[in-house]
N, C-alpha and C positions, 0 to 999 in steps of 0.2 A: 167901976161899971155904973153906966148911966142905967139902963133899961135893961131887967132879965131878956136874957135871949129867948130863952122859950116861949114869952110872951111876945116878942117882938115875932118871933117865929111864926105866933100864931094869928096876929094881926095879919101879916104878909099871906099866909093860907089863905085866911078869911074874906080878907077886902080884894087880892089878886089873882091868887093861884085858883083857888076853886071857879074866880066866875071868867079864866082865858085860857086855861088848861083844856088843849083836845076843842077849843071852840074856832068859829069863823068869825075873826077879830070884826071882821067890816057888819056881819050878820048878829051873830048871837051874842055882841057884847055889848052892852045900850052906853058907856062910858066913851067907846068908840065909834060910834054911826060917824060917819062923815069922816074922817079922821082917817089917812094914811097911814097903817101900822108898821113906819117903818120905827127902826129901836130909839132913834130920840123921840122921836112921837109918843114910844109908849113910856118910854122913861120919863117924859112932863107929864103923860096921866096918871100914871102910878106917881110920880110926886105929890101930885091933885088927890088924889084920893089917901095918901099915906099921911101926910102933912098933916090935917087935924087928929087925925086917930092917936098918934103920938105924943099922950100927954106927959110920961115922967122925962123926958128929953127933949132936944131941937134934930129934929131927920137932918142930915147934913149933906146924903147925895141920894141919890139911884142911881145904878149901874143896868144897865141891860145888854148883857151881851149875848153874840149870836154864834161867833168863833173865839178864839183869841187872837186874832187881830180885826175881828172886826167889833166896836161894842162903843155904845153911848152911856153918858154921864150928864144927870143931870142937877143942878145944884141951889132951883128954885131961880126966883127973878130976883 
């Protein structure tokens, strides 16, 4: 194990879930002004925003998906 989960858990809360949970992605989330919230779109900003937070390990993807067959993966540049 690279990173406890719990804390990984609790990064992803912190820096995602709390500030696009129940929100108007285009309105009430300042990471996305401008920015089409489709799921690659948010899967490269939640990269953007997860990427430094993650110091005992290297983030290796984001996943967002919407169904199961519908969902993006993103893996950094």
């Amino acid at each position: 194990m690279i990173i406890d989960l719990k804390k990984l858990s609790e990064i992803i809360k912190d820096e995602i879930i709390e500030k696009v949970d129940h929100k108007h992605l285009n309105i009430d989330v300042d990471f996305l002004k401008g920015v089409i919230p489709t799921a690659e779109n948010l899967a490269k900003a939640f990269w953007k925003i997860l990427y430094p937070k993650i110091k005992l390990g290297r983030l290796y993807s984001v996943i967002v998906s919407e169904t199961d067959n519908n969902f993006a993966e993103y893996r950094g540049e």
